[in-house]
C-alpha positions in Angstrom: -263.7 37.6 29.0 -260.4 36.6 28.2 -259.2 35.3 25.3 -257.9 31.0 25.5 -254.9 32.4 24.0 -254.2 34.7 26.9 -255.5 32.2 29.2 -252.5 29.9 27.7 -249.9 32.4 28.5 -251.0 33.0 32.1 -251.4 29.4 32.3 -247.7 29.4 31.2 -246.0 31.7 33.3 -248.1 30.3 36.1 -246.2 26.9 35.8 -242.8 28.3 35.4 -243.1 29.9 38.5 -243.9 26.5 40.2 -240.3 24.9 40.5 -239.0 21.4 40.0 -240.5 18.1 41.0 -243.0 16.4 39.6 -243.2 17.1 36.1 -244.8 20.3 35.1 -248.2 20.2 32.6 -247.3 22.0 29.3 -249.7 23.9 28.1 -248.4 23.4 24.3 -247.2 20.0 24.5 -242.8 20.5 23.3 -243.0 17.6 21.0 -245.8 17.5 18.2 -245.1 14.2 16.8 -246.7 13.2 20.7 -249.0 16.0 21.2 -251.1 14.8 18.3 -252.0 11.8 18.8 -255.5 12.7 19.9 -254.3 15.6 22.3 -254.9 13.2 25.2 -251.1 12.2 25.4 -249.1 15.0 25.6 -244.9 14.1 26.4 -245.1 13.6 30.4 -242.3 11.8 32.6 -242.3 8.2 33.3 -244.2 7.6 36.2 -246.6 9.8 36.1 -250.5 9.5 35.9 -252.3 12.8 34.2 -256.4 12.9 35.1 -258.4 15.1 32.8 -261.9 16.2 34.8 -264.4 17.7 32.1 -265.4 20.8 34.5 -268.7 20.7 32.5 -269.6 17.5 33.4 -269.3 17.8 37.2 -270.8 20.8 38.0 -274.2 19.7 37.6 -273.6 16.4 39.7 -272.7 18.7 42.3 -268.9 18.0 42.2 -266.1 20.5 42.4 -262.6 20.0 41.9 -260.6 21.7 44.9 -257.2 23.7 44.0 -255.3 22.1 46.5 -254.0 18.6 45.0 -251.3 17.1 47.7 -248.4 19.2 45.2 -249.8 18.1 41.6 -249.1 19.8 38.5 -252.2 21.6 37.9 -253.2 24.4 35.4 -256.7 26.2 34.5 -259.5 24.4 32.1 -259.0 24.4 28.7 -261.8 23.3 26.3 -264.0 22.4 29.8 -261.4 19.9 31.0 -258.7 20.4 34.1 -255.7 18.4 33.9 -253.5 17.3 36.8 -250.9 15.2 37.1 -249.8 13.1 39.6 -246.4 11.4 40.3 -246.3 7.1 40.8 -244.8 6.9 43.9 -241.4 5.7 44.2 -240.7 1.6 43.3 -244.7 1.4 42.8 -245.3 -0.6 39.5 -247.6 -3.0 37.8 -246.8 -6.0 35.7 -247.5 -7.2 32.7 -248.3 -10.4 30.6 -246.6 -10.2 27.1 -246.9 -12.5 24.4 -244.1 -12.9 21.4 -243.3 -9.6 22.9 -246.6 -8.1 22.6 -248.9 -6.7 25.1 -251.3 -9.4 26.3 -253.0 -7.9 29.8 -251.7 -6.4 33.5 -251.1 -8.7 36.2 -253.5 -8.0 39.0 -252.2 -5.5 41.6 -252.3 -1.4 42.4 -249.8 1.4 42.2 -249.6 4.1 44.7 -249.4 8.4 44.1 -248.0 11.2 45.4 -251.2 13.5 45.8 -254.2 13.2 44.8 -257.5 14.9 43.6 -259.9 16.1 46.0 -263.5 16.6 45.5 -265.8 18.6 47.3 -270.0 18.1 47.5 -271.9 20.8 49.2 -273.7 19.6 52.0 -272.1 16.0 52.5 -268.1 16.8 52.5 -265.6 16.3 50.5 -264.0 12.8 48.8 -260.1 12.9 49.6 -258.1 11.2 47.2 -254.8 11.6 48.3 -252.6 8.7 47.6 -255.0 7.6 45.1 -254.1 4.2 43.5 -254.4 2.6 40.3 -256.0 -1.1 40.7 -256.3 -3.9 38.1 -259.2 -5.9 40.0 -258.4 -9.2 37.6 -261.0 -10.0 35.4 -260.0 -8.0 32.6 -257.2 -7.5 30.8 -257.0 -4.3 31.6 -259.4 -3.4 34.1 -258.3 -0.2 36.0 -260.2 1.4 38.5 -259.3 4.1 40.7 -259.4 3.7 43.9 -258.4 5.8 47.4 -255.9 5.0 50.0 -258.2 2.7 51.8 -259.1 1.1 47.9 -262.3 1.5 47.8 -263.3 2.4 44.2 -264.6 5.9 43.2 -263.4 5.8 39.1 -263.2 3.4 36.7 -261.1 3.5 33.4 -262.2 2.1 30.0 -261.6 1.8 26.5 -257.7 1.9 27.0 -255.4 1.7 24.7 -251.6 0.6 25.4 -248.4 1.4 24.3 -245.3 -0.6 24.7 -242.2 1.3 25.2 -238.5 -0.3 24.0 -237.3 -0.6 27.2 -240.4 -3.1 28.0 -242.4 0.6 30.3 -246.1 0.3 29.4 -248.5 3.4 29.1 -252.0 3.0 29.1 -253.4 6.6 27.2 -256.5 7.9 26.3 -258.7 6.5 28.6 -262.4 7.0 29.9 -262.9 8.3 33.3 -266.0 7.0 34.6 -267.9 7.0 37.7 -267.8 4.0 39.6 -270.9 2.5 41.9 -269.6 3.4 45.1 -269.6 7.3 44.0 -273.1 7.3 42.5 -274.0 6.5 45.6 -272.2 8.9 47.7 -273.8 11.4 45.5 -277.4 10.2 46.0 -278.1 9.3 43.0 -276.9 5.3 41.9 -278.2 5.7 38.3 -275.1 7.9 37.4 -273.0 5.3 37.8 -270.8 4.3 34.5 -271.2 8.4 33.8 -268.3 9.5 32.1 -266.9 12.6 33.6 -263.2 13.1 32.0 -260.2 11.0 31.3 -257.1 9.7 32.4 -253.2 7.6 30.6 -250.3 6.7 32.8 -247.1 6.8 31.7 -244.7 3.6 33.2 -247.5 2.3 35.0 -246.1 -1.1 34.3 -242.9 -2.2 33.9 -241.9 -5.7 34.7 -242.8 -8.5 32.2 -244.5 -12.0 32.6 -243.8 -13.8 29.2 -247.0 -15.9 28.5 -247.9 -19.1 26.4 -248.2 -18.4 22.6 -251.4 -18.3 21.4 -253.2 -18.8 18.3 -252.0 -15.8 15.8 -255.7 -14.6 14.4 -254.7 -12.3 11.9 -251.5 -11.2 9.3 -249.7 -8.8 11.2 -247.8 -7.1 7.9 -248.8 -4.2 5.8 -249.8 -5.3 2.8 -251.4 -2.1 1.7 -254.4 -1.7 -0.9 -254.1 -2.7 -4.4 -255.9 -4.4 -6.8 -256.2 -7.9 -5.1 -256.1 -6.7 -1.7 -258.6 -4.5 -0.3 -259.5 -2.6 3.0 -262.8 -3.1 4.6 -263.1 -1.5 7.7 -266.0 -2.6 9.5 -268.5 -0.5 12.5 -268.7 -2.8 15.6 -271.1 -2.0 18.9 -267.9 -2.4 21.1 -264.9 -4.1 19.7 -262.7 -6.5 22.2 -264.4 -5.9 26.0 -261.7 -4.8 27.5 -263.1 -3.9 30.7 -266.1 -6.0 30.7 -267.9 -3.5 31.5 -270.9 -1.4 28.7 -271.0 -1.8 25.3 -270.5 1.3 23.4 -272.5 3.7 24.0 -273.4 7.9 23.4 -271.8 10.6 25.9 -273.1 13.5 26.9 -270.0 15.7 27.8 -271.9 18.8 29.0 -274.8 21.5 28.4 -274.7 24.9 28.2 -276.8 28.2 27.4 -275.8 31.6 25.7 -273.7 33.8 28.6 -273.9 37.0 26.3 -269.9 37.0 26.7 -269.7 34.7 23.9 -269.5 31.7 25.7 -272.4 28.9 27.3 -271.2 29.2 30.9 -275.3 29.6 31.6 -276.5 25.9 33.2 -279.4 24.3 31.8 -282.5 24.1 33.5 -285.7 22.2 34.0 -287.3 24.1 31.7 -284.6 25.6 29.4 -285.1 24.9 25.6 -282.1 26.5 24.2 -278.9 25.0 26.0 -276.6 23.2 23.7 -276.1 20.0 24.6 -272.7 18.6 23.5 -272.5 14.4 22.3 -270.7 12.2 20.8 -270.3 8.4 20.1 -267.7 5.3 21.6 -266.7 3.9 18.3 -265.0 0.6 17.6 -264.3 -1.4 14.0 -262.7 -4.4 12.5 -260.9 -4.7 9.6 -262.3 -7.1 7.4 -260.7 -6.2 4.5 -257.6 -8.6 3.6 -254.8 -4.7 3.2 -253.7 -3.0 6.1 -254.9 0.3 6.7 -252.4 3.8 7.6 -253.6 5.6 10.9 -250.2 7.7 11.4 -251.1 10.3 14.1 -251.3 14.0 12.5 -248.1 15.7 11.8 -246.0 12.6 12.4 -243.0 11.9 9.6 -244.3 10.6 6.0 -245.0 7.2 6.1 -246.0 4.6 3.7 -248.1 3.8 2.0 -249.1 7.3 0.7 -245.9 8.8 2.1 -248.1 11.6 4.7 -249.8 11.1 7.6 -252.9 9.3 6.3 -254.8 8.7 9.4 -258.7 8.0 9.7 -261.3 10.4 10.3 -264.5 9.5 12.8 -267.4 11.5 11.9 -271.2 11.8 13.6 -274.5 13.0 12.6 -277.7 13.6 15.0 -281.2 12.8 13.8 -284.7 12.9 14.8 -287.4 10.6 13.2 -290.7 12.6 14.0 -293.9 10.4 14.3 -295.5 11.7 11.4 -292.5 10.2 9.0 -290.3 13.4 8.8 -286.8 13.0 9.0 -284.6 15.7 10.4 -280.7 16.1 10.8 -280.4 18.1 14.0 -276.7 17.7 14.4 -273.3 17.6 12.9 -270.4 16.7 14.1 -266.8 18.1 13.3 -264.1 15.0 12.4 -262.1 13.7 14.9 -258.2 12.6 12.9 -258.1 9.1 14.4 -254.2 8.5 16.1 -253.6 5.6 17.3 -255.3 1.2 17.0 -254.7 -1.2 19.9 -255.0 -4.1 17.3 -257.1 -6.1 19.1 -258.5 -9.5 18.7 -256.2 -10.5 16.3 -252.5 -11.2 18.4 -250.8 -8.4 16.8 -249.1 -5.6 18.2 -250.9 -1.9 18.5 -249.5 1.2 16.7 -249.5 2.7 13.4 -251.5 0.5 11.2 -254.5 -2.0 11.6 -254.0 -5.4 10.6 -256.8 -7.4 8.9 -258.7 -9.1 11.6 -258.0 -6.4 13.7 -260.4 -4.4 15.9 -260.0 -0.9 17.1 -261.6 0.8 19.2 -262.0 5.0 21.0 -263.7 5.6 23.5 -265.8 9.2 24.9 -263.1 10.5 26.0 -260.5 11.1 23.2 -263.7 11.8 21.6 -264.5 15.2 22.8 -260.4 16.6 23.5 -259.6 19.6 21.6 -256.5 19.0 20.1 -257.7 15.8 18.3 -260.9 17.7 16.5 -260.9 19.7 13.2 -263.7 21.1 11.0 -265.1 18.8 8.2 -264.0 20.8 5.3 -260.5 20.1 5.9 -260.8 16.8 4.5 -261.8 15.6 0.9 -264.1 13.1 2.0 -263.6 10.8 -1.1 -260.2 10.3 -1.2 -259.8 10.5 2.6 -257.1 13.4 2.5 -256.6 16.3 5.0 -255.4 19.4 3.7 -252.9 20.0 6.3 -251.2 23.8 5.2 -253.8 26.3 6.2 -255.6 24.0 8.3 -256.8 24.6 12.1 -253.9 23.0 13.4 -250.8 24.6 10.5 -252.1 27.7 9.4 -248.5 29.0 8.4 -248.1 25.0 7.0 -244.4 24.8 8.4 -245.1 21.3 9.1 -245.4 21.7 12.8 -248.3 21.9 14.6 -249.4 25.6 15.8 -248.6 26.7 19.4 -252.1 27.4 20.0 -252.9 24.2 19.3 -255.5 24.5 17.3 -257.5 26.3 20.4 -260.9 28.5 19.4 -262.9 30.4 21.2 -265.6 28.6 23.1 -263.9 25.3 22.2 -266.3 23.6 24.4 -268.9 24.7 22.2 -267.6 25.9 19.0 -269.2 23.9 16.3 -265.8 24.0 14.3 -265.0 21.2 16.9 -268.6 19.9 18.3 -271.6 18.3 17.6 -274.0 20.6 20.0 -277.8 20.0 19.6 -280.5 22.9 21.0 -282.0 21.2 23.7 -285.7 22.2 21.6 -284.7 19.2 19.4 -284.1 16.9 22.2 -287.4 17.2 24.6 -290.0 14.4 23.8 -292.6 17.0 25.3 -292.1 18.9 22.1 -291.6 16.0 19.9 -294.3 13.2 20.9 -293.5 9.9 19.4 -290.2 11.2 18.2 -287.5 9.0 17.9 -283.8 9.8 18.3 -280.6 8.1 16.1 -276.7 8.7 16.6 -275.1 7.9 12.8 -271.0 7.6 12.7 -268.7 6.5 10.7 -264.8 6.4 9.9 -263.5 8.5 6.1 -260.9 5.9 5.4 -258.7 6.0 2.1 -259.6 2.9 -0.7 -261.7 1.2 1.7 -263.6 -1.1 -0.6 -267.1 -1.2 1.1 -267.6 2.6 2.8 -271.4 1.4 3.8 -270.7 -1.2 6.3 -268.6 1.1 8.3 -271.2 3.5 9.0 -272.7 2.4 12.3 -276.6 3.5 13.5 -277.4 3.7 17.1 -280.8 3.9 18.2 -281.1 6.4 21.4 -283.0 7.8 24.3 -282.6 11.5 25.3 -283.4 12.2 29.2 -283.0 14.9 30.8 -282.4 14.8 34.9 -282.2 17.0 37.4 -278.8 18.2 38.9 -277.3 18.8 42.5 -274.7 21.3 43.3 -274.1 24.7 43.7 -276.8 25.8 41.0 -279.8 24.5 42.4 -281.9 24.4 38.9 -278.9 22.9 36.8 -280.3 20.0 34.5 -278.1 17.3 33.1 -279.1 15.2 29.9 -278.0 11.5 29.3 -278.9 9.1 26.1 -279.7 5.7 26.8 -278.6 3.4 23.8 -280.7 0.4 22.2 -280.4 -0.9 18.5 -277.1 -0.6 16.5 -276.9 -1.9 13.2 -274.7 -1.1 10.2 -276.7 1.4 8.3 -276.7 5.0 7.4 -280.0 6.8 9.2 -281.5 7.3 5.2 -281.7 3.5 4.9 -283.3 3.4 8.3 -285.6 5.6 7.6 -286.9 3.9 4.5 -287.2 1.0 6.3 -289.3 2.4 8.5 -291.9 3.3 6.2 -295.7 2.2 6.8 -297.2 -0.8 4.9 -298.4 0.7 1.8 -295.5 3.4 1.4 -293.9 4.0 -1.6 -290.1 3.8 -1.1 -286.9 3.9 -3.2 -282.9 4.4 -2.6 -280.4 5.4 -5.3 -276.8 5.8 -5.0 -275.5 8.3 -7.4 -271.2 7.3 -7.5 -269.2 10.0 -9.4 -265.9 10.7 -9.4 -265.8 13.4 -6.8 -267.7 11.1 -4.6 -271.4 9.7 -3.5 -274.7 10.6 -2.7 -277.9 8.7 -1.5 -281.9 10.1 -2.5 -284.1 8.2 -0.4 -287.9 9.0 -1.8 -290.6 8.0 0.3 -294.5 8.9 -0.8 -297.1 8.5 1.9 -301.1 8.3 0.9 -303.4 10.8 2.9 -306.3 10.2 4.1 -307.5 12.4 1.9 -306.9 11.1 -1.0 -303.0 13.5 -1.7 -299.9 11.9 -1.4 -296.8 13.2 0.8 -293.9 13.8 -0.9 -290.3 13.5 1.0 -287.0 13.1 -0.4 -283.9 12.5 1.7 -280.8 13.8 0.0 -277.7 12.3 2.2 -274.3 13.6 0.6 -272.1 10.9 1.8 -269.0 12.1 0.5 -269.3 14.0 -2.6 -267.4 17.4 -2.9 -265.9 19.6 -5.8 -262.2 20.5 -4.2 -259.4 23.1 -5.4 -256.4 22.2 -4.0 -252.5 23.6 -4.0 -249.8 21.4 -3.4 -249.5 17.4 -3.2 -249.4 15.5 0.6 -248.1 16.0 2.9 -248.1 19.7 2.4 -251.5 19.6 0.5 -253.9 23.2 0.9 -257.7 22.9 0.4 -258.4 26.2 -0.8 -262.3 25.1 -1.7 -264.5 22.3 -0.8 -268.4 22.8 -1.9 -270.9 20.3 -1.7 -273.9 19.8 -3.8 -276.0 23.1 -4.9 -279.2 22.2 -6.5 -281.9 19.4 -6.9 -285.2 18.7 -8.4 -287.8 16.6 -9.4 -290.2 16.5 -12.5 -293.5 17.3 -12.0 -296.5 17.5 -14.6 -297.8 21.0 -15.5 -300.9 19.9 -14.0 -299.8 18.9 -10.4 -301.0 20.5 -7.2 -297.6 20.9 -5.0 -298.8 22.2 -1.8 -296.8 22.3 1.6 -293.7 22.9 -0.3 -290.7 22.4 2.5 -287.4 22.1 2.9 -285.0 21.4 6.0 -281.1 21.8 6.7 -279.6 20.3 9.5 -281.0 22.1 12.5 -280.6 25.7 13.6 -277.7 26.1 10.9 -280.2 29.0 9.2 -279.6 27.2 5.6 -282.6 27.7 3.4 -282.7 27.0 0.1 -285.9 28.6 -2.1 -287.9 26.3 -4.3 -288.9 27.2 -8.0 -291.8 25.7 -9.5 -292.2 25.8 -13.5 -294.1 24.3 -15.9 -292.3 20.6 -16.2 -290.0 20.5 -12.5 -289.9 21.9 -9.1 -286.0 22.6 -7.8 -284.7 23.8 -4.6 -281.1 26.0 -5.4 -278.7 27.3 -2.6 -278.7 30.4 -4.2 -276.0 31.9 -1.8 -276.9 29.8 1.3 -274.6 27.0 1.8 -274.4 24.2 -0.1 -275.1 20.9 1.1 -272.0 19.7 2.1 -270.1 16.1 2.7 -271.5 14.0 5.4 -274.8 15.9 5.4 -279.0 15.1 4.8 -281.3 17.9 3.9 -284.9 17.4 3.4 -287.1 18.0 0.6 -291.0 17.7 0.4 -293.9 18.8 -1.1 -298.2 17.5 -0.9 -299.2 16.7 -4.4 -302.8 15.8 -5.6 -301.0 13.1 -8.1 -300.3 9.7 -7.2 -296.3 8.6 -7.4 -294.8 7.4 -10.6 -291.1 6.1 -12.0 -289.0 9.0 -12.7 -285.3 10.6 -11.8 -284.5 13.5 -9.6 -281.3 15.6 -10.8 -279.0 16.8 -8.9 -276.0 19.6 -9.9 -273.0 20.8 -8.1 -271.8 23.4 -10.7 -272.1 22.7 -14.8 -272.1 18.8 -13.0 -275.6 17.0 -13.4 -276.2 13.4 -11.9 -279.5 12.1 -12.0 -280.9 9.4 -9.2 -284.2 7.3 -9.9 -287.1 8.4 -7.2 -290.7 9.0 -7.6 -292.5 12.1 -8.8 -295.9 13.5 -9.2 -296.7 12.7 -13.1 -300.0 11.3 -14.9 -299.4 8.1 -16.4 -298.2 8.1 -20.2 -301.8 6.7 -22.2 -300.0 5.1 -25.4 -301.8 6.2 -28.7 -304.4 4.3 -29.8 -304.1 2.1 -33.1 -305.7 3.3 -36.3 -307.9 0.4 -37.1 -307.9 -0.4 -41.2 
């Protein structure tokens, strides 16, 4: 199999071999300070609409994408997603409302391109886009859909976000490609509708200006940054401002895969297959409710205040299962994705750089999953919200400039340095009855004053449905979504505890960061009591660093090593067990002495930022007060919980 790097090059020479026109798709984007910005924008001309088509995502729907694209600029897959990019044709533009020179909405009307996309179903023919157009149907402010010559509507476009050029041009980047009713049905099955299948921006889509009333300003539009009387409080929202008035935010599932042997998943997954990797993640919107401004400078743009880098977000996600006996395991962890980009909304002010307070944000599944705007978690020092740049995935030779592989691995569709991909064993409710399924996220953001709130829970529903296409037996999965809340999955899970359980939750705050123990002690029936601790290492982590920002190197990030719980001499601990986040291999021994049980890493990994591992035991002795301790190092923090220990019978009095 060849290597992406050599599958950039031919891409490459490809391309210059094409000649002039319509601007040609680089395949390492000429300008970083663009190319960053979630890796969804990449410097095109004006005029021009780019559609990414996740390759993953419509082969089991039966869909493929024909070569032939009326003269596009085209190139091969990267990371699962084909990019093409189409010309506006010539005088074709939208307008816009503005407001104190703001973006407000897009008039309603359609622009017109040169080419088009063509898709191809076996057995019922093939959809001709060809002169495709990009309509604003009115009752959004937004509100794109995309739509063939004759406009009838086969895509719609969500979770947009807009940027306003100086010369008045309007793009509209990083959208969701989604299919529309009228193409669920064509492919036989209406339910698919709303599926998200790739993603799409236009450059100069709109051009010409309607200046609308003033409104109402909602929020402080200046960057007052975080001090000691104002703070940042950034907020997890189920869907932000509507845009499209369409769904609420919701969980993607961007494609499933099984082991080729070549070192990639190109194997479909099947009715019965147990050991795809299913690849997820979240829509995620926020509010600042703080009363500071908060940075989100894209990656490798110019030091800006107020910490003189790039200080940007980071959107993380974690995959659990809540088994119907009580036990709570994390089956999947995301990478981070370095937020770019906030469209300000809800609040009158302008989109960019920084978010207001009173602002909303929001991203949708698309710049979710791109390559170029996803990074491994240990890059980051969780507690202080800093990325350490040099050496990192994207500047390994830290010269400031982002890497002309662009950060590209191996099996990027797949590689967990990049994705959260869950075994499909963890997902079947035939192997898990009662089971129930959660989707945790949150946003690492520097001095936000309340961290908690921004975590956001989301209830969902795996299902797994059969395909169409070319492989007959292809499966496809989907995750329906019910209750959010603002809550980490621990808090949940104590909440969910039977009458009559025994439950507790300690936050242990250092210096180097925070952890939660959630203890939770079931009675048997027969008379023992279950044991199960919940160790969720929010964002604690021992760093060595080199340098200062922007050029700072995180030689060493570990998490937490060890933890334990007293136990009297005379307990019964049976059932002893402990569990990592899912098919990671982490196991960590358990030694029992004469006053404690504790589980060490020993040289398994340490439980790391933004993880839960599990820790249980049957004891014949009922729960009493006591601490657990946990270490990282010479470090020892100890968090109240319940253990097995007799109760302490005071002496009696000597009567005189």
């Amino acid at each position: 199999m060849r290597s992406y790097r050599a599958r950039w090059l031919a891409w490459a020479g490809l391309l210059l071999g094409l000649g002039a026109g319509i601007a040609l798709a680089q395949p390492v984007p000429a300008n970083p300070s663009l190319a960053v910005r979630g890796g969804a924008d990449s410097p095109q001309n004006a005029g021009t609409t780019t559609l990414w088509f996740n390759l993953g995502a419509l082969a089991p729907l039966g869909l493929q994408l024909a070569g032939e694209c009326g003269g596009c600029a085209a190139g091969e897959a990267v990371a699962d997603y084909r990019e093409l990019r189409f010309a506006i044709g010539a005088g074709e533009q939208l307008r816009w409302r503005r407001e104190a020179g703001r973006f407000v909405a897009l008039e309603r009307g359609a622009v017109a391109h040169r080419g088009g996309p063509q898709l191809h179903l076996a057995g019922r023919g093939s959809l001709d886009l060809r002169g495709f157009r990009l309509r604003q149907r009115g009752d959004a402010p937004i509100g794109l859909e995309l739509t063939d010559a004759r406009g009838v509507a086969w895509f719609t476009l969500d979770h947009a976000h807009a940027y306003v050029a100086a010369d008045g041009a309007l793009a509209l980047r990083h959208m969701d490609l989604r299919i529309a009713p009228a193409l669920a049905r064509w492919l036989g099955h209406a339910e698919w509708s709303g599926r998200l299948v790739g993603g799409a921006q236009s450059e100069g889509v709109a051009g010409a200006v309607v200046e609308a009333q003033p409104s109402k300003q909602m929020a402080v539009c200046s960057a007052e940054w975080p001090s000691v009387v104002a703070k940042a409080d950034v907020r997890m929202l189920r869907l932000a401002l509507n845009w499209e008035e369409r769904e609420p935010d919701g969980v993607n599932s961007y494609r499933c895969g099984r082991d080729d042997g070549q070192g990639g998943h190109t194997r479909s997954c099947t009715a019965d297959s147990s050991d795809g990797i299913v690849v997820l993640a979240p829509d995620a919107s926020l509010r600042n409710e703080g009363t500071a401004s908060v940075a989100w400078h894209p990656k490798f743009s110019p030091p800006a205040p107020p910490y003189a880098n790039d200080q940007h977000p980071y959107l993380v996600w974690n995959l659990y299962r809540l088994d119907a006996d009580g036990r709570l395991s994390q089956i999947g962890v995301s990478a981070a994705k370095h937020a770019f980009h906030t469209i300000n909304a809800a609040c009158g002010c302008d989109g960019g750089e920084i978010l207001y307070p009173g602002c909303e944000d929001t991203y949708g599944g698309f710049s979710n999953d791109f390559s170029s705007g996803l990074a491994p978690r240990h890059e980051i020092i969780p507690y202080s919200a800093r990325w350490g740049r040099c050496g990192s995935l994207y500047d390994k030779d830290c010269n400031g400039v982002i890497d002309a592989d662009n950060g590209l691995l191996p099996d990027d569709a797949y590689t967990p340095a990049k994705r959260l991909g869950v075994r499909e064993r963890e997902l079947l409710p035939a192997l898990h009855p009662g089971a129930r399924w959660f989707v945790e996220y949150w946003y690492v953001v520097r001095d936000d004053a309340e961290p908690w709130n921004n975590i956001g829970l989301m209830e969902i529903v795996p299902r797994k449905q059969r395909g169409q296409g070319s492989d007959p037996n292809a499966w496809i999965w989907r995750f329906d979504a019910g209750d959010f809340r603002n809550a980490s999955m621990l808090q949940r899970w104590l909440e969910l505890a039977p009458a009559g359980s025994w439950t507790r939750s300690s936050l242990v705050q250092t210096g180097q960061g925070r952890a939660l123990l959630g203890t939770r002690v079931d009675a048997l029936a027969d008379g023992r009591y279950r044991y199960q601790y919940q160790l969720f290492n929010f964002d604690l982590s021992q760093a060595v660093t080199q340098g200062a920002e922007p050029n700072l190197r995180i030689v060493e990030n570990r998490g937490l090593e060890r933890f334990g719980v007293w136990a009297d001499a005379t307990a019964v601990l049976e059932q002893q067990d402990f569990a990592a986040v899912a098919d990671s291999g982490v196991t960590w021994p358990a030694l029992r002495n004469a006053e404690r049980i504790d589980w060490s890493r020993g040289s398994a990994a340490a439980l790391d930022w933004g993880r839960t591992f599990r820790f249980s035991f049957v004891s014949d002795l009922a729960p009493m007060d006591s601490v657990a301790q946990l270490a990282l190092g010479e470090q020892i923090w100890n968090a109240k919980t319940f253990a097995p220990l007799r109760a302490v019978v005071p002496p009696r009095r000597r009567l005189p």
